[in-house]
N, C-alpha and C positions, 0 to 999 in steps of 0.2 A: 265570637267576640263582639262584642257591642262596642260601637263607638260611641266618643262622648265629646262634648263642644271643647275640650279643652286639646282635642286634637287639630284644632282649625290654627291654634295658637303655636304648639309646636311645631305644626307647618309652616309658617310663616317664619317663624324663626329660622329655621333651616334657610329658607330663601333669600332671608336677611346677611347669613351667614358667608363674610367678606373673606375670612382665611382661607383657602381651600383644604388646609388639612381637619381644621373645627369643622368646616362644610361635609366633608367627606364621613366624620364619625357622627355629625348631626342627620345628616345621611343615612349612614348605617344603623343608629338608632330606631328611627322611625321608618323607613323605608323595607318594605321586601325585594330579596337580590333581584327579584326580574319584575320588579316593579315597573307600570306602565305606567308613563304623562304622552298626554299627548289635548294640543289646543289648536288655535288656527295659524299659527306660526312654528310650531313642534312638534315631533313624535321623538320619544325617546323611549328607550325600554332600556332596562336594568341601571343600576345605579351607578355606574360611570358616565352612563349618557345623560342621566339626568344631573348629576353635578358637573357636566360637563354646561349642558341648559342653562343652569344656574349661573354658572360663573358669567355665559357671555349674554346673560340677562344685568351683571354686575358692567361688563365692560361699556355694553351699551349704552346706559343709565348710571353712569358713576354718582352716588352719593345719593340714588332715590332708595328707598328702601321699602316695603311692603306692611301694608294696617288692615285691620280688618275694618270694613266698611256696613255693619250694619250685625244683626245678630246670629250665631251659629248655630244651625239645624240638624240635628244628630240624630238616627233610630238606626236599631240593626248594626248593619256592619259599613254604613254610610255617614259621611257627614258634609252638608253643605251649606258655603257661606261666601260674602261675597269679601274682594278687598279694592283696597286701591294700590297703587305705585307712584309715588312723589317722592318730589325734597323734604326731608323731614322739617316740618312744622310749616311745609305751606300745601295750599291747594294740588291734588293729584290729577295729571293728566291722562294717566292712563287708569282702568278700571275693570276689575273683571270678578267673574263667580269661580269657584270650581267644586265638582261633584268628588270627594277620596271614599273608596272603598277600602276596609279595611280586611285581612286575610284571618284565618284561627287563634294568630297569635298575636294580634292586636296590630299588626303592621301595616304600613298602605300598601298594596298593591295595585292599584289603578287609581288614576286621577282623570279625572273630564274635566280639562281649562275652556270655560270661554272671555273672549274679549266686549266687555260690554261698553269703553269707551277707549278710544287711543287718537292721540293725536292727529291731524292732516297734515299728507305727507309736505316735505319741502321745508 
């Protein structure tokens, strides 16, 4: 299965995703059940932990929401793009890239998050 840049965009969306039962089936959508994330704050595998990630990426951050920051690079069964995390419609404090691989049936199974800008602490 090749992936394609408009998978950077259904990613995000899911991470956007405030319900947790819509979380959960945007989730299961896109996501393979033993899907790996893992970044320099996380490892999560299968899809409970990672909408588990999710949510308390919402609690932390109440009302930032995730954009893409620049354009989607897709070949193979990889896609990778960078975003940010902010207040919608002001400047974002935090910033990162992440690598999704995607498995035979067009699903992610692996993600590689990094942090390419975050806050100082305090």
């Amino acid at each position: 299965m090749t992936a394609t840049p408009d998978l950077a965009d259904r990613y995000l969306a899911a991470w956007n995703e405030t319900d947790p039962s819509a979380r959960r089936a945007a989730i299961a959508a896109l996501f393979a059940d033993d899907v790996h994330y893992t970044d320099p704050l996380a490892d999560a595998e299968g899809r409970d932990a990672l909408a588990a990630t999710i949510g308390a990426v919402h609690q932390q951050f109440p009302g930032f929401a995730f954009r893409l920051a620049g354009p989607v690079d897709a070949h193979h069964d990889q896609v990778r793009f960078s975003w940010e995390l902010g207040p919608r419609g002001q400047e974002a404090p935090i910033a990162g890239s992440d690598v999704a691989v995607v498995d035979g049936s067009g699903r992610i199974h692996r993600v590689l998050g990094f942090l390419d800008r975050v806050p100082p602490p305090g």
